[in-house]
C-alpha positions in Angstrom: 164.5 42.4 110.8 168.3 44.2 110.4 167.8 48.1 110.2 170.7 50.6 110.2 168.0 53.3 111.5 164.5 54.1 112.4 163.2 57.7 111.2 160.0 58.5 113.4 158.7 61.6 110.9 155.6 60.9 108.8 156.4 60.7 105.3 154.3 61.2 102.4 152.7 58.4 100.7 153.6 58.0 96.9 153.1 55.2 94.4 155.0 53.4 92.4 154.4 52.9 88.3 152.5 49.7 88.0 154.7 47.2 86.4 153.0 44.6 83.3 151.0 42.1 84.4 147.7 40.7 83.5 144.1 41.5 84.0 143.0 44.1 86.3 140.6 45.3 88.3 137.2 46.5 85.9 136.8 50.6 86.5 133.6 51.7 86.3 131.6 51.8 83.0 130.4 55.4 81.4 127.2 54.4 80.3 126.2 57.7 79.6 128.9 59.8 78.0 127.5 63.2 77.5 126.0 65.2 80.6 123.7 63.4 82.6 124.3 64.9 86.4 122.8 63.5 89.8 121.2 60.6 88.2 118.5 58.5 89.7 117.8 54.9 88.0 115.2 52.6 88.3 113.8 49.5 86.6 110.2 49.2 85.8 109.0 46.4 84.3 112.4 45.4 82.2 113.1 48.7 81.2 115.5 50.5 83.2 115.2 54.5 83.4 117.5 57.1 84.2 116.6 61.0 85.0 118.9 63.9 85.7 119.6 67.4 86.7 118.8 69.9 84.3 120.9 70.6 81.1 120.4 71.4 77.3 117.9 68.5 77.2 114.9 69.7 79.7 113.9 70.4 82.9 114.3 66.0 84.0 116.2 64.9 81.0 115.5 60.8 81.0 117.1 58.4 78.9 115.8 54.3 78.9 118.3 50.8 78.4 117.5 46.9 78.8 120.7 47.2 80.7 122.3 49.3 83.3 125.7 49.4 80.9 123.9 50.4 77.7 123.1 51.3 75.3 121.0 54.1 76.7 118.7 56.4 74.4 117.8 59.7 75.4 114.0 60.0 75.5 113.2 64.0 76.3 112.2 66.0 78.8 109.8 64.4 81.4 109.0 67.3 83.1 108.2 70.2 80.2 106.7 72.4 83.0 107.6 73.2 86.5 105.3 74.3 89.2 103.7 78.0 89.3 105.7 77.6 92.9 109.1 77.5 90.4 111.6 79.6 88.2 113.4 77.2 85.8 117.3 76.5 85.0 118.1 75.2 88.5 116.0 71.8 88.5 118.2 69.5 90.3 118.5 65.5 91.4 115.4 64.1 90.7 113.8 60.7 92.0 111.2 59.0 90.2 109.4 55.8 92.1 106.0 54.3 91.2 103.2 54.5 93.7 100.6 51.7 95.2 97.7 53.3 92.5 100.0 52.6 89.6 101.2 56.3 89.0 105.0 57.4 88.8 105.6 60.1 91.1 108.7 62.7 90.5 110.7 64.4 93.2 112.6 67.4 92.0 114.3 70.4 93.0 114.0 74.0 91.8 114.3 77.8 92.6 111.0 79.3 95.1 109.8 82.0 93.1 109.0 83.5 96.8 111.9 82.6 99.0 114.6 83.0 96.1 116.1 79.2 97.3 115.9 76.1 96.1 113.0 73.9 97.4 111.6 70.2 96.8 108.6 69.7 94.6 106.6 66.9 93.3 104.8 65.8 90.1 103.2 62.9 88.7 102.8 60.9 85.5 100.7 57.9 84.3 104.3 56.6 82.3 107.6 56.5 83.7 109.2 58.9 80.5 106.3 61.4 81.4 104.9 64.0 81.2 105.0 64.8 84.7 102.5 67.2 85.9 103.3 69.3 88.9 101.1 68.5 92.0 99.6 71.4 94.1 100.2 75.0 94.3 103.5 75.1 95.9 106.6 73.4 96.8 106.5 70.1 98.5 109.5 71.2 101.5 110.9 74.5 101.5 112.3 76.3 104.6 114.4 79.3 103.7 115.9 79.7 107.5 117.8 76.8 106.7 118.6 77.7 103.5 116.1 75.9 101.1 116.1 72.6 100.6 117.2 70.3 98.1 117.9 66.3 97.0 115.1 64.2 97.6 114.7 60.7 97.2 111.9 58.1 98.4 112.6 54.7 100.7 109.8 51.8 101.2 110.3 49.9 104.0 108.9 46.4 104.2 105.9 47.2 105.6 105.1 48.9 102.6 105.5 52.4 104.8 107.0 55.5 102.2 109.4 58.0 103.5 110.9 60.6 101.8 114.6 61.3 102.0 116.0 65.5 101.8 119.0 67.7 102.5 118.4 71.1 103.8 121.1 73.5 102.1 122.5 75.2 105.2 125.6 75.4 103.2 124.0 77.9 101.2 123.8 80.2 104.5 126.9 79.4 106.0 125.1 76.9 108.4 126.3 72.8 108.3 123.9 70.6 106.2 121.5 68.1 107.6 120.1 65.0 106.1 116.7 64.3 106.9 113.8 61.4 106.9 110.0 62.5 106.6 107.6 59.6 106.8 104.7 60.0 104.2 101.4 59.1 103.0 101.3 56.1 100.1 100.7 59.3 98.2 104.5 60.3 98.6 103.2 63.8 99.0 101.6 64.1 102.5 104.0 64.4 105.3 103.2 62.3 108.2 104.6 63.0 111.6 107.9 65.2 112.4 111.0 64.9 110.1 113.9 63.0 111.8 118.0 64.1 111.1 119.5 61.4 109.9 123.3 62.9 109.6 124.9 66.1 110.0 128.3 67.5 108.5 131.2 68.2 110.4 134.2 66.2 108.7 137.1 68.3 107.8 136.8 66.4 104.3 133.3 67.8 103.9 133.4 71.1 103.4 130.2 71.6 105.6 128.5 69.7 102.7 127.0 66.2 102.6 123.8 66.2 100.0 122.4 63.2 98.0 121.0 60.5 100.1 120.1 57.1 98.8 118.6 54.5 101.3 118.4 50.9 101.2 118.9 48.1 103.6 121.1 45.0 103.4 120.1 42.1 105.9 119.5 44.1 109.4 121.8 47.0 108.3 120.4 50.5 106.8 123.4 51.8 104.4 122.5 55.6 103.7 125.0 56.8 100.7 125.6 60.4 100.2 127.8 62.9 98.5 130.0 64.9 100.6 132.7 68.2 99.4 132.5 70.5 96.8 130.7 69.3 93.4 132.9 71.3 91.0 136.1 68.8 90.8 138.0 66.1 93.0 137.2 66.7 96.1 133.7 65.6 95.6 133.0 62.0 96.8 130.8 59.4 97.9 130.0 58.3 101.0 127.8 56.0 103.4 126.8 55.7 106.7 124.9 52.2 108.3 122.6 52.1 111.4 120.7 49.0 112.3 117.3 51.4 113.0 115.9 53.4 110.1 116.3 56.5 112.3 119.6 56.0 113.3 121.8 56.1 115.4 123.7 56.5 111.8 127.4 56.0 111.8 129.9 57.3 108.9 132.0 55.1 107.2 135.9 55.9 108.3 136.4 56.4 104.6 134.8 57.7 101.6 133.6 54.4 99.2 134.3 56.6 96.4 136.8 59.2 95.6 139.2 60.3 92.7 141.5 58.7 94.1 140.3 55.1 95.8 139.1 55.3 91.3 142.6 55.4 90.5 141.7 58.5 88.4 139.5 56.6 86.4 136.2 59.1 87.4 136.9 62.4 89.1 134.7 63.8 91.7 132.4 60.7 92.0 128.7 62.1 93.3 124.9 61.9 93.0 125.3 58.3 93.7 122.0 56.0 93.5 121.7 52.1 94.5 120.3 49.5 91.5 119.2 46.0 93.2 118.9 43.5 91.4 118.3 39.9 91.6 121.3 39.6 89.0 123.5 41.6 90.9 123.8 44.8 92.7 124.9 48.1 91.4 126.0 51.8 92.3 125.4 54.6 89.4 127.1 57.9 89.8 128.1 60.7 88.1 131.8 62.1 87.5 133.3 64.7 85.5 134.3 64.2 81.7 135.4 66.6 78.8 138.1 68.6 80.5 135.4 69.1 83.2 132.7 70.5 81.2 129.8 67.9 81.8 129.1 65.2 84.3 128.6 61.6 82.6 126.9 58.6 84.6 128.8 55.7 85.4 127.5 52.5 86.7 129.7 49.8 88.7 129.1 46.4 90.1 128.0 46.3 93.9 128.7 43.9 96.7 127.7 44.0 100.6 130.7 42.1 102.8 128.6 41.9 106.0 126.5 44.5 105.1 128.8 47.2 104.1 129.0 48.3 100.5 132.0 47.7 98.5 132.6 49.0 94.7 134.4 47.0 92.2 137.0 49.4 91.1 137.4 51.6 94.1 139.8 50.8 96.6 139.3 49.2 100.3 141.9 49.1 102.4 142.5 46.7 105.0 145.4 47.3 107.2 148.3 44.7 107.9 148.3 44.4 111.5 144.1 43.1 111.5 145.1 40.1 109.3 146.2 36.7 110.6 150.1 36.6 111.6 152.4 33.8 111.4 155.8 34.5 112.7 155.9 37.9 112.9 154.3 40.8 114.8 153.0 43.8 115.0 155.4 47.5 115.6 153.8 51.2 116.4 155.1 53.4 114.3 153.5 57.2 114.1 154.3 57.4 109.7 152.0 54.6 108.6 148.4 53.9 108.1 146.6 54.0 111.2 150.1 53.9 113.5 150.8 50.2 113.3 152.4 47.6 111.0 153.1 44.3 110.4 157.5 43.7 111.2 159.8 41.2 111.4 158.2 38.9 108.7 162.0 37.2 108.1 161.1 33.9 108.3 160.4 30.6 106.0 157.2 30.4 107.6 156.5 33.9 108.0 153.2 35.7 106.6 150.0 37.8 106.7 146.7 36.4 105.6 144.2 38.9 104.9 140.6 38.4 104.4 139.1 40.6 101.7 135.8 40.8 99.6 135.0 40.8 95.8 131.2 42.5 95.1 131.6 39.7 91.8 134.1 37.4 90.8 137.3 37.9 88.1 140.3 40.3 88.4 141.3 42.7 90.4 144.0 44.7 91.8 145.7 44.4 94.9 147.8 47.5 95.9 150.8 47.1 98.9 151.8 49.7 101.1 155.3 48.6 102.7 158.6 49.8 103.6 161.6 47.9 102.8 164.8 49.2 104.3 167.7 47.0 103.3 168.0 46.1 99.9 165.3 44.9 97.6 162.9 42.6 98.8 160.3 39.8 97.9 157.1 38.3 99.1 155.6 35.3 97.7 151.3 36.4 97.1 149.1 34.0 97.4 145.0 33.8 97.2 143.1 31.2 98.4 145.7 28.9 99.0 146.5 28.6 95.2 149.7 29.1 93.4 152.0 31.8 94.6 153.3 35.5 92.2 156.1 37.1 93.4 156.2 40.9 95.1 159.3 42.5 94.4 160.0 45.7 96.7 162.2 48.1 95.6 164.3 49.6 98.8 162.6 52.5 99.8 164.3 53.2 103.4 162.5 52.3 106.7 159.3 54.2 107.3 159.6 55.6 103.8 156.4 54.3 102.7 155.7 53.4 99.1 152.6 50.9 97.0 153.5 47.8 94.6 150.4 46.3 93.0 149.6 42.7 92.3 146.8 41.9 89.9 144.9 38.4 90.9 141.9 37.0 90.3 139.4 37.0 93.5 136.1 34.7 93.8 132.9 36.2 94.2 132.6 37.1 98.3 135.6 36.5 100.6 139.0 35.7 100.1 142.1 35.3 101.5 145.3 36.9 100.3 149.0 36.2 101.9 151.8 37.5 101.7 154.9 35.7 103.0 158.1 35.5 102.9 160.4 35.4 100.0 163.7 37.3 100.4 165.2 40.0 102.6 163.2 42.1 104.5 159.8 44.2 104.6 157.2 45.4 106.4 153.7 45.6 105.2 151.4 48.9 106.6 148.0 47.8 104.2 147.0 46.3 101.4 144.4 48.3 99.2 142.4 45.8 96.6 140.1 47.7 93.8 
């Protein structure tokens, strides 16, 4: 591939405006357009119920739907009265599951009276839309020397054996947060055995804060999601992490699954995430910013596993160059592109990279390019699954002067294949990114 010079300095990544073309990927829906924070959902029976941090509609606002994408009705409050343990105003990310005796039991959070931090209660109700009524005299987890504790959520394993799922809020001391698992009774209330830590923080990216953790397992693989960053704008994100024992080891994800930015912009600060499954079809509901900022809406998007790791339609994954299959062509380090390598010399008839990537559910999506072209203007011919080729055009950037082009194609449900090869003159490819 001709070059006149090769600059070794890393060099911002930007993107170029998207040019007309036909369908794209689907962003997620906002189902839920007013605020409607941290939201848990669940189907019982074939209704499908969603509850949220507090706001101007109650302690638990819920709201009810036949279908995940609406329309939803608000119903009320289903908690009208904390427990004696609780001050109210601060009652946060609750869970609602439905117990072996036929009763719906509520996690929530809420301020400790005593220890002035935020601790975990629970309540119960005969009806998923309430009333709730607090059980015991006092919070269900609350330790104030690691800051209160906050988040909880309930996992069943196949066995039929409940755990409950918490974050202690060390960030509220200055300490890093923990994610933790607490085997209980089939009343979802009595603690049985020692807690287990799941995950700590410690990413740069996480602000000492990862909170929200949803459980569920896909084959042999456990996929905890949680938020990460602070809440108030972009920077807060989703995240997951996959072991193939319930009590880890649990590895993160290298990336986030989904940010402001993997959305395109289409949510900001994407949190509170909660896992639908569904024999229709999987789904991830979330909440992200709306109306200049002022209120958190919920959004719901489609869900697929690709060998047991999540992906989102509408969210970027990127999967660099140099892992796909190369025909004549090869693979050059260079220190300014994704992950240090990238696919060169593609200058031949015959030359390409086949990439295999996965669609949670079939139709059109967006494929985004990150290359460098050098020389002059430059094309690849796109191909997926073999079928008829679209044309990439390149606009010279300067080598190692990375830049994106997006393709929009249609995918088939599960795993494709998407070449590039070439067409005319010369570039190199770093990743491509599909949504």
């Amino acid at each position: 591939m001709p070059r006149l010079a090769v600059l070794l300095l890393a060099v911002p990544f930007a993107v170029l405006a998207p040019t007309a073309a036909s369908a794209a990927t689907v962003a997620p829906a906002l189902v839920i357009g007013s605020d409607f924070p941290d939201p848990d959902v669940s189907r019982f029976g074939s209704t499908y119920y969603a509850y949220s941090t507090n706001n101007g509609n109650g302690n638990v606002p819920v709201a009810t739907a036949t279908s995940l994408t609406g329309p939803w009705t608000r119903r009320g409050d289903a908690l009208p009265a904390l427990g004696a343990w609780a001050s109210g105003g601060r009652t946060w990310a609750p869970d609602v599951s439905v117990r072996a005796d036929g009763r719906y039991l509520l996690y929530y959070t809420a301020r400790s009276v005593a220890t002035g931090r935020q601790c975990i209660g629970a309540a119960l109700a005969t009806s998923p839309l309430g009333p709730f009524s607090p059980v015991g005299t006092g919070p269900l987890v609350c330790d104030a020397g690691e800051g209160g504790d906050i988040d909880a959520s309930s996992f069943t394993d196949s066995t039929g054996v409940r755990y409950l799922l918490y974050k202690d809020d060390g960030n509220a001391i200055g300490q890093p947060t923990s994610l933790w698992l607490q085997q209980v009774a089939a009343d979802g209330v009595t603690r049985q055995g020692a807690r287990v830590e799941l995950l700590r923080s410690g990413r740069p990216e996480e602000s000492g804060v990862i909170e929200a953790p949803a459980l569920t397992k896909v084959g042999g693989r456990y996929v905890l999601f949680y938020s990460l960053g602070g809440y108030g704008g972009d920077a807060y994100q989703t995240s997951y992490a996959t072991a193939t024992a319930l009590t880890g080891p649990y590895t993160k994800a290298f990336r986030s699954l989904l940010t402001t930015a993997s959305l395109d912009g289409a949510v900001r600060g994407p949190g509170g995430a909660d896992i639908v499954r569904d024999s229709g079809g999987d789904h991830i509901v979330f909440h992200g910013w709306i109306n200049n900022n002022t209120a958190r809406g919920m959004y719901v998007s489609a869900l697929g596993w690709s060998d047991g790791f999540p992906v989102v339609r509408g969210s970027r994954v990127r999967y660099e160059a140099e892992r796909g299959t190369l025909t004549h062509c090869s693979v050059r380090a260079t220190t300014s592109a994704s992950q240090g390598q990238v696919v060169a010399y593609i200058d031949y008839a015959d030359s390409g990279v086949a990439l295999s990537v996965f669609a949670p559910r079939a139709g059109a999506y967006t494929v985004h390019i990150g290359y460098a072209a050098g020389f002059g203007e430059a094309q690849h011919n796109l191909t997926v699954n073999g079928g008829a080729a679209q044309v990439v055009t390149y606009p010279n950037t300067g080598w190692e002067t990375w830049r994106e082009v997006r393709a929009d194609v249609t995918l088939a449900a599960g795993v494709n294949t998407v070449r590039l090869g070439f067409r005319s003159r010369w570039a190199e490819l770093d990743y491509i990114e599909v949504a």
